[in-house]
DOZABA-239718 format. One line per field, with one value per atom (N, C-alpha, C): atom name; x, y, z; residue in one letter; residue number from 1. Coordinates in Angstrom, 3 decimals. Layout:
! DOZABA-239718
atomo = [CA,...]
u = [X,...]
v = [Y,...]
w = [Z,...]
residuo = [a,...]
num = [NUM,...]
END
This chain:
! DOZABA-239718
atomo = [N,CA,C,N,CA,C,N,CA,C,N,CA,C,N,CA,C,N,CA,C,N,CA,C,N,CA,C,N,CA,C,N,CA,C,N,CA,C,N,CA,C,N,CA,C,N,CA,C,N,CA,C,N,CA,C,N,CA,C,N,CA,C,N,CA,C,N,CA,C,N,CA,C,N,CA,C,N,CA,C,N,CA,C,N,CA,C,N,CA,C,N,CA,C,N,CA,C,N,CA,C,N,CA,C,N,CA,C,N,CA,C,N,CA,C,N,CA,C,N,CA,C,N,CA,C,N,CA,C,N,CA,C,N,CA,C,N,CA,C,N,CA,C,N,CA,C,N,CA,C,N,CA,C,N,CA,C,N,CA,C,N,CA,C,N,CA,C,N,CA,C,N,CA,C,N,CA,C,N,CA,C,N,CA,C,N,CA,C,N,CA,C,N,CA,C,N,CA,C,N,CA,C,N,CA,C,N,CA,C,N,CA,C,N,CA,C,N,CA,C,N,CA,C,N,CA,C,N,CA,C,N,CA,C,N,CA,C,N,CA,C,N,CA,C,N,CA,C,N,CA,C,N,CA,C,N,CA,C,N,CA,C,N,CA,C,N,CA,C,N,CA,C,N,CA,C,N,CA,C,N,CA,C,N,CA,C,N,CA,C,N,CA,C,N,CA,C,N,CA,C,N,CA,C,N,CA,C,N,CA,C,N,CA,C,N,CA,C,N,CA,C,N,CA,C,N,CA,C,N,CA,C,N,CA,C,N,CA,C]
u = [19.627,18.227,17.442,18.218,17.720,17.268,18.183,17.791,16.733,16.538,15.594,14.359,14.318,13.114,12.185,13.177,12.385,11.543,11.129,9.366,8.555,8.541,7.149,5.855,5.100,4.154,3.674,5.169,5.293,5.167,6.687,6.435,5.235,4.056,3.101,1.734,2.229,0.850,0.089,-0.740,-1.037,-0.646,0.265,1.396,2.688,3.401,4.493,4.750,6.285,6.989,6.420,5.196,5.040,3.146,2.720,1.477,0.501,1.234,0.890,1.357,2.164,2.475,1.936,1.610,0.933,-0.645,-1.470,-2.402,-2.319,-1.710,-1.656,-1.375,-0.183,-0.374,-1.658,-2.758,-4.299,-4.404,-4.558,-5.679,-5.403,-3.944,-3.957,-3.993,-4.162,-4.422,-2.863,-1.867,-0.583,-0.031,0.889,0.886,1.532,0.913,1.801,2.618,2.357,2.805,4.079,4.906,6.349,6.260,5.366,4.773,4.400,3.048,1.904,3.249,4.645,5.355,6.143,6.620,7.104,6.118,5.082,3.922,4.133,4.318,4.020,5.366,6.496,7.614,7.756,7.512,6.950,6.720,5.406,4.114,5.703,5.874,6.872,8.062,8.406,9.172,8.867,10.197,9.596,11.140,10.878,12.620,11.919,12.418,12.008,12.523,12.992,14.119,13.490,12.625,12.006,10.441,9.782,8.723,7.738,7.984,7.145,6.830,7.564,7.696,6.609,7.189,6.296,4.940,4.482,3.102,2.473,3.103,2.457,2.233,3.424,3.051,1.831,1.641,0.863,-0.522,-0.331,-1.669,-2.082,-1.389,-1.377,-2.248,-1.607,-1.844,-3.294,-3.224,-4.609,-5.999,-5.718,-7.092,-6.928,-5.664,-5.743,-5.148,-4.660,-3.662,-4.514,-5.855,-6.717,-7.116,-7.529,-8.488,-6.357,-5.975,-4.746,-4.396,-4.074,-3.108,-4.291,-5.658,-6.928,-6.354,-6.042,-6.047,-4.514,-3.712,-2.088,-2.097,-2.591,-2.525,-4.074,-4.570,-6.074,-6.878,-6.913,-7.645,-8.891,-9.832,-11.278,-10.790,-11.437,-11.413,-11.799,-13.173,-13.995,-13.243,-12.419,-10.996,-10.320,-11.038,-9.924,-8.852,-8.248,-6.751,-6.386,-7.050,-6.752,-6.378,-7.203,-7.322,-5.422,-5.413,-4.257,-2.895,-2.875,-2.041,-1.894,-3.035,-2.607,-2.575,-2.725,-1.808,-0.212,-0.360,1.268,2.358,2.062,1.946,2.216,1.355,1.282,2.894,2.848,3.694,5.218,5.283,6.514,6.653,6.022,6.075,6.655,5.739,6.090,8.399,8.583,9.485,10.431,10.364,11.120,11.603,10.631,10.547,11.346]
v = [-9.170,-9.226,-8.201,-6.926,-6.223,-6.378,-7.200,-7.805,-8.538,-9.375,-10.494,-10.241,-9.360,-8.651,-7.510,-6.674,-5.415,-5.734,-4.833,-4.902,-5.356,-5.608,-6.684,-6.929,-5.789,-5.539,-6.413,-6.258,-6.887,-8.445,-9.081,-10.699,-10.972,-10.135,-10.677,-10.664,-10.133,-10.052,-11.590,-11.709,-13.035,-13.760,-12.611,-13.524,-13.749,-13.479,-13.709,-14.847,-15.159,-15.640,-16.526,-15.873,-16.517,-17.037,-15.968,-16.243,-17.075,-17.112,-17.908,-18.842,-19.371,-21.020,-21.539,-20.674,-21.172,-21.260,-20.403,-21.005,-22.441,-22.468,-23.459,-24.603,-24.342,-25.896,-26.376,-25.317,-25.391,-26.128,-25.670,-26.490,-27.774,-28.144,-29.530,-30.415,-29.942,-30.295,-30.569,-29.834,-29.938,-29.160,-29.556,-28.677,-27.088,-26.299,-25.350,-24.211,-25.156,-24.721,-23.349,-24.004,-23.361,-21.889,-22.278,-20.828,-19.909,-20.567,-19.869,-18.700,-19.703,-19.297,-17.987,-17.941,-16.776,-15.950,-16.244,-14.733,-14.139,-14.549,-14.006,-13.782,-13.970,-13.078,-11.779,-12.293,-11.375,-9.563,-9.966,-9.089,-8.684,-9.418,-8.565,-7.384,-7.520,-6.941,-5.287,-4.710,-3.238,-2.296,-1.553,-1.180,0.127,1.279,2.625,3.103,2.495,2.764,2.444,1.485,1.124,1.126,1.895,2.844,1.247,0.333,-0.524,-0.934,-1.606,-1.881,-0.666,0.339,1.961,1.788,1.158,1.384,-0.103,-1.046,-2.525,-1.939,-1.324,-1.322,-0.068,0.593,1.715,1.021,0.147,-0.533,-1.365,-2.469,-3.033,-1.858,-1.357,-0.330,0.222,0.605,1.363,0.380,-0.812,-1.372,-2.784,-3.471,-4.397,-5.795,-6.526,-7.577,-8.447,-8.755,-9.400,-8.773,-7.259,-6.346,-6.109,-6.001,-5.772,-6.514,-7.835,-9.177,-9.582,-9.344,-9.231,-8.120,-7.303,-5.806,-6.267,-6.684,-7.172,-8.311,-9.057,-10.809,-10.783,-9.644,-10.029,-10.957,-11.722,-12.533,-12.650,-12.608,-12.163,-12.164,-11.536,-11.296,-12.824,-13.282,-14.217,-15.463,-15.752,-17.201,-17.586,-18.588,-19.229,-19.127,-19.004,-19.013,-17.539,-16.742,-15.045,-15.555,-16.145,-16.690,-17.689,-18.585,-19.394,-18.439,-17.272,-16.397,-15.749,-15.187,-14.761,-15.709,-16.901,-17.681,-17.823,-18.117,-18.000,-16.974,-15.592,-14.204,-13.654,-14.826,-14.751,-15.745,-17.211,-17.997,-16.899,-16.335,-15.544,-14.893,-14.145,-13.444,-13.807,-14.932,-15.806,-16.082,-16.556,-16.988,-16.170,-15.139,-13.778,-13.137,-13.255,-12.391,-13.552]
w = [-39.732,-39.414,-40.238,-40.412,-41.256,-42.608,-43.555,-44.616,-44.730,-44.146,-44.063,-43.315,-41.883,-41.858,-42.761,-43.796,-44.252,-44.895,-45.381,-45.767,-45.758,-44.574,-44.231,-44.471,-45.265,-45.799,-47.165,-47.741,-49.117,-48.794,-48.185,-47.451,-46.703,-46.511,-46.220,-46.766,-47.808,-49.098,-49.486,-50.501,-49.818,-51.367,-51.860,-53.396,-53.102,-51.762,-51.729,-50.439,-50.390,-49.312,-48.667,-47.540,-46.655,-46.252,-46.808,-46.804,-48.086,-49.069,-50.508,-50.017,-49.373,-49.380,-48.187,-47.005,-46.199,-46.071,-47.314,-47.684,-48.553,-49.746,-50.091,-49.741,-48.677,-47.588,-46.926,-46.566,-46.184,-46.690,-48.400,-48.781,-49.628,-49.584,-49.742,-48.056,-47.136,-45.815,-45.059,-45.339,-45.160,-44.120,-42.950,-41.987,-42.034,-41.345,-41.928,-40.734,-39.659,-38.378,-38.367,-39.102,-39.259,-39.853,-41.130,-41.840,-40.896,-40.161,-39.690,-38.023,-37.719,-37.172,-37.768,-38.768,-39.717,-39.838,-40.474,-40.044,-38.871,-37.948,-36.197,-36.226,-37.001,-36.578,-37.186,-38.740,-39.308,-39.336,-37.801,-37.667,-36.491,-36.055,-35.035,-35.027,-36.540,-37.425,-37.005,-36.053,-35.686,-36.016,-36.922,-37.576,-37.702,-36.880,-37.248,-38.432,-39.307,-40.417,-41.556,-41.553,-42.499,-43.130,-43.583,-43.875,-44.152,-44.164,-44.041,-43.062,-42.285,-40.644,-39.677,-39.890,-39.356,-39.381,-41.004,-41.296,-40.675,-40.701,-39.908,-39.082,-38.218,-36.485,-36.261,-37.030,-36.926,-37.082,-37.953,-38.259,-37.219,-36.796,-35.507,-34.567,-34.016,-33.188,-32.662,-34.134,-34.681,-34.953,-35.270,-35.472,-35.264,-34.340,-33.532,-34.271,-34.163,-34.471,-35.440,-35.413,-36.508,-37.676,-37.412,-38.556,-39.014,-38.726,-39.462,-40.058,-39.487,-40.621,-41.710,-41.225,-42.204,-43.378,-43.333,-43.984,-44.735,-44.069,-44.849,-45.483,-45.538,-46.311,-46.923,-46.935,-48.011,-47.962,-46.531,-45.786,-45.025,-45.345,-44.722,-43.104,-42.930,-40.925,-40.275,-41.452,-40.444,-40.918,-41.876,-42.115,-40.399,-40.252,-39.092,-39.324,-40.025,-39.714,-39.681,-39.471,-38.797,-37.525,-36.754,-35.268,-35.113,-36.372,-36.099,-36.182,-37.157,-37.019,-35.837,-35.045,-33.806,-32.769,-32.647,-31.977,-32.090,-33.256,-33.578,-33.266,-33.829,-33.052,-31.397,-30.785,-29.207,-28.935,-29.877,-29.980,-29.888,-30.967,-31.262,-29.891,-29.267,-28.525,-27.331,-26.979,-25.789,-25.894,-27.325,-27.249,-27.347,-28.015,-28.111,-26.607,-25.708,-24.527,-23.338]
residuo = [x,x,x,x,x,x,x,x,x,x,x,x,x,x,x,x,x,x,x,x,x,x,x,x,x,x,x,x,x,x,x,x,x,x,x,x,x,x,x,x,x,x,x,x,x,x,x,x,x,x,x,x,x,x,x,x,x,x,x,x,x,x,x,x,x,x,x,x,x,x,x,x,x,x,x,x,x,x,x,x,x,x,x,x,x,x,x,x,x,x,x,x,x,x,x,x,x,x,x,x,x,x,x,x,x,x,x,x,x,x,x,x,x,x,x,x,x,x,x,x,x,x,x,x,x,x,x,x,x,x,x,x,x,x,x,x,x,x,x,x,x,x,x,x,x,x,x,x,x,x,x,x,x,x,x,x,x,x,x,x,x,x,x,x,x,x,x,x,x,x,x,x,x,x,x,x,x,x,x,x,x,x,x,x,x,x,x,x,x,x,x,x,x,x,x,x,x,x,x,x,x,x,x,x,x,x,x,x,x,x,x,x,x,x,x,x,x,x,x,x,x,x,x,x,x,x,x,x,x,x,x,x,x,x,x,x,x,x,x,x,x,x,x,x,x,x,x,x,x,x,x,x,x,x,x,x,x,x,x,x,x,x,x,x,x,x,x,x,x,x,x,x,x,x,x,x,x,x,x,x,x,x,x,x,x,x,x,x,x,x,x]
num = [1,1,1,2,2,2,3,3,3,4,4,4,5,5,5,6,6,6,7,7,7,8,8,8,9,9,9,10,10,10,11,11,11,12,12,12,13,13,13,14,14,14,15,15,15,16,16,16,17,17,17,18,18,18,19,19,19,20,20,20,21,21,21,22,22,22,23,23,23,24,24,24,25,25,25,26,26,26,27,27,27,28,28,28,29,29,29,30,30,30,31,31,31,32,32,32,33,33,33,34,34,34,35,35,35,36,36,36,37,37,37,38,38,38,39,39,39,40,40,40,41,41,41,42,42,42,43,43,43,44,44,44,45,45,45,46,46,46,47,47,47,48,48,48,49,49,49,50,50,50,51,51,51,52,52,52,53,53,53,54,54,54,55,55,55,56,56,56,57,57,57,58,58,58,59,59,59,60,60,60,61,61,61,62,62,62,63,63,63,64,64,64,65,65,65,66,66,66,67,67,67,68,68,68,69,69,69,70,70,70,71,71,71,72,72,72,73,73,73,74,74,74,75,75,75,76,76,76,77,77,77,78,78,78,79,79,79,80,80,80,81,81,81,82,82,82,83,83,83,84,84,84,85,85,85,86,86,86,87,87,87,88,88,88,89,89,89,90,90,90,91,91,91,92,92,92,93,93,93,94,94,94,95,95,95,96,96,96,97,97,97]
END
């Protein structure tokens, strides 16, 4: 889990992994449910070990689950799909717990 969760900062930039292809599924009108699901695990990603993980959750924390994934994926605040990420997010959560 460690492998594949670290640096989450980086996998959620809006040139890599997970957030470049789940815009681009947008905007050819393509679903992107599954993606928009990996973001919200993503954001869940909490490894005291790993100096990326530290700074998400600090960010989280500090200025709240939207102005953050806004601030990590280079996504205007006011983009609906800030809103579809923290559904998804809530999604993870729900299923995790």
């Amino acid at each position: 889990m460690t492998r594949v969760g670290r640096e989450p900062l980086r996998k959620l930039s809006s040139t890599d992994r997970l957030v470049k292809p789940m815009m681009t599924a947008r905007e050819y009108g393509l679903p992107c449910d599954k993606l928009l699901l990996g973001i919200g695990a993503a954001l869940h990603y909490n490894n005291p070990e790993d100096p990326q993980s530290v700074k998400m959750q600090e960010l989280i924390a500090a200025k709240g689950l939207r102005q953050a994934v806004s601030e990590i994926t280079s996504i205007p605040a006011i983009d609906p799909v800030i809103e579809e990420i923290a559904a998804a997010t809530a999604e993870v959560e729900k299923r995790i717990r």
